[in-house]
C-alpha positions in Angstrom: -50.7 -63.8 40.1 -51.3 -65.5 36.7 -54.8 -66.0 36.1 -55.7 -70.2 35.4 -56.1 -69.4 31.8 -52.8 -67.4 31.4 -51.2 -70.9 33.6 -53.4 -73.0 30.6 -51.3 -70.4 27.4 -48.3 -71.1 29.4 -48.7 -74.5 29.1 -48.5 -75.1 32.6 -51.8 -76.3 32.9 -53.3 -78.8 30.9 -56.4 -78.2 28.1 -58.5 -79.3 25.5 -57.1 -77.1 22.9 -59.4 -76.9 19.5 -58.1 -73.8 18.3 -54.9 -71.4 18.5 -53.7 -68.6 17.0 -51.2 -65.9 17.9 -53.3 -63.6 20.0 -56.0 -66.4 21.4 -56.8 -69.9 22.3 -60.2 -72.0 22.0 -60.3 -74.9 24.4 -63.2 -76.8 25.8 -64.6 -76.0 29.4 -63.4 -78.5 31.9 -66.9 -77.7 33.9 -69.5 -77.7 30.7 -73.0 -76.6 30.6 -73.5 -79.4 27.5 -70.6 -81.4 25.4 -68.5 -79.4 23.4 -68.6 -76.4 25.7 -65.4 -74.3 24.8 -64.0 -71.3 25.9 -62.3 -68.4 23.7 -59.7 -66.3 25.5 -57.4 -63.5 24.2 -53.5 -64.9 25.6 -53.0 -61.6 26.8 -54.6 -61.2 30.1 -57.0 -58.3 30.8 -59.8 -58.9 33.3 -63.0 -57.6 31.8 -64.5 -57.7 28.6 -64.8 -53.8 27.4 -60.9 -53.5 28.7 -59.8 -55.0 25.3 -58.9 -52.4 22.8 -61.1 -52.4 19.5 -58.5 -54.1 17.4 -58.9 -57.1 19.7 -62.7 -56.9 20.4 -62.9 -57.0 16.9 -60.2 -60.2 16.2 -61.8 -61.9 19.3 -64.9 -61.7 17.7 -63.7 -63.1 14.2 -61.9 -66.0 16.2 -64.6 -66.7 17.8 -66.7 -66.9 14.9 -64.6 -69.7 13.1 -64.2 -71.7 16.4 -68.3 -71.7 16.6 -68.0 -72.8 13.2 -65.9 -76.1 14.0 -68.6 -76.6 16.9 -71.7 -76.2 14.8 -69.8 -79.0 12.1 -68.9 -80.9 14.6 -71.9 -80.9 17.2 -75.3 -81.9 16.7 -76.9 -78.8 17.6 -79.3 -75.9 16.4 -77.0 -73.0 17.1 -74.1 -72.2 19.3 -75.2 -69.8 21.6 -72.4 -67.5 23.0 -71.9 -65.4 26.4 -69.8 -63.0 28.6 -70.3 -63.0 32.3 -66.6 -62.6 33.3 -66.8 -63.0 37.1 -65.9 -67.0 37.4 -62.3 -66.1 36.2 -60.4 -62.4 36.0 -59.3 -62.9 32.7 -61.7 -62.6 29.5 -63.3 -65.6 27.9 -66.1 -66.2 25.7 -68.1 -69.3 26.0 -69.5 -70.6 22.9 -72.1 -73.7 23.9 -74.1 -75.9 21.3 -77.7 -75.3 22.0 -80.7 -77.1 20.8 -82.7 -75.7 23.8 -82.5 -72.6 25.6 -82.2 -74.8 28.7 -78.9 -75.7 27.2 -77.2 -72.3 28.1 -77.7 -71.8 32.0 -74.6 -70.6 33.8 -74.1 -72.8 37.2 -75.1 -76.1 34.9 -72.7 -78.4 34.7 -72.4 -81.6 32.7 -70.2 -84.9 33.5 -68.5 -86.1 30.5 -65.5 -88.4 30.5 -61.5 -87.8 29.7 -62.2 -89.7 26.9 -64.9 -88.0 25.8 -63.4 -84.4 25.9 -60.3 -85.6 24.1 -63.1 -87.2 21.7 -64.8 -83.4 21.3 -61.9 -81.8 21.5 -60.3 -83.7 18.2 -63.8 -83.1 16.2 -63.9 -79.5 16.8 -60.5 -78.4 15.8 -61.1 -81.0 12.9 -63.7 -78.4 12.2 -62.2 -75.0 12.7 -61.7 -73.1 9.7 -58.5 -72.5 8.7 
C-alpha cells in the first residue's frame, strides 16, 4: 500500500507544494509544530532514512538545503532547525521548522493555522527557493 506521501507525489492527495524537483518534493506539514513547517521527501518511497543510497542521502541533503533557504527568506526566524524521526509515516521525510526558540521544535506540537494561511506560506516559500 502507497504510503500518504507517495498518494501526495501522485497527486492524489492534496499539498502545499514549495518545492519540486525530479527525485523529491518540499511541501508544508498539514500538522505543524510552528508556521511554515515543511516536509522534504525523496518521491521514491523507502521507509527509513539510512535505506537511501548515498547518491540520494547526499541530493536529499542539497534539496533540503535550498528549501531551508526559501524558509529562512521567507520566515521570520533565527534558524531552521531540521529533524528525522521517521516513525509517524513509513516513508522518509525531513522536516525543516523555523525556530527562534528551542521550544519551537517539539515533535507531538502542533499549531492551528488556517487554509488560507498555508496557501499564504506556501506561495512565500517557493517564492524563496533557490533555483
Amino acid at each position: 500500500m502507497a504510503s500518504i506521501f507517495t498518494r501526495i507525489i501522485r497527486g492524489e492527495l492534496p499539498a502545499y507544494t514549495v518545492a519540486e524537483t525530479e527525485d523529491f518534493i518540499a511541501f508544508l506539514d498539514v500538522r505543524p509544530m510552528v508556521e511554515g513547517h515543511t516536509l522534504c521527501v525523496p518521491k521514491r518511497e523507502v521507509d527509513y532514512y539510512y535505506d537511501l543510497t548515498d547518491d540520494e542521502l547526499t541530493a536529499l541533503t542539497l534539496f533540503t538545503k535550498r528549501v531551508a533557504q526559501g524558509i529562512k527568506a521567507a520566515i521570520p526566524c533565527e534558524r531552521v532547525a531540521n529533524g528525522v524521526l521517521g516513525l509517524e509515516v513509513p516513508h522518509v521525510h525531513v522536516h525543516l521548522v523555523p525556530v527562534s526558540t528551542t521550544a519551537d521544535f517539539r515533535f507531538g506540537k502542533v499549531v492551528e493555522v488556517s487554509e488560507a494561511r498555508m496557501e499564504d506560506l506556501r506561495a512565500r516559500i517557493a517564492a524563496a527557493v533557490p533555483a
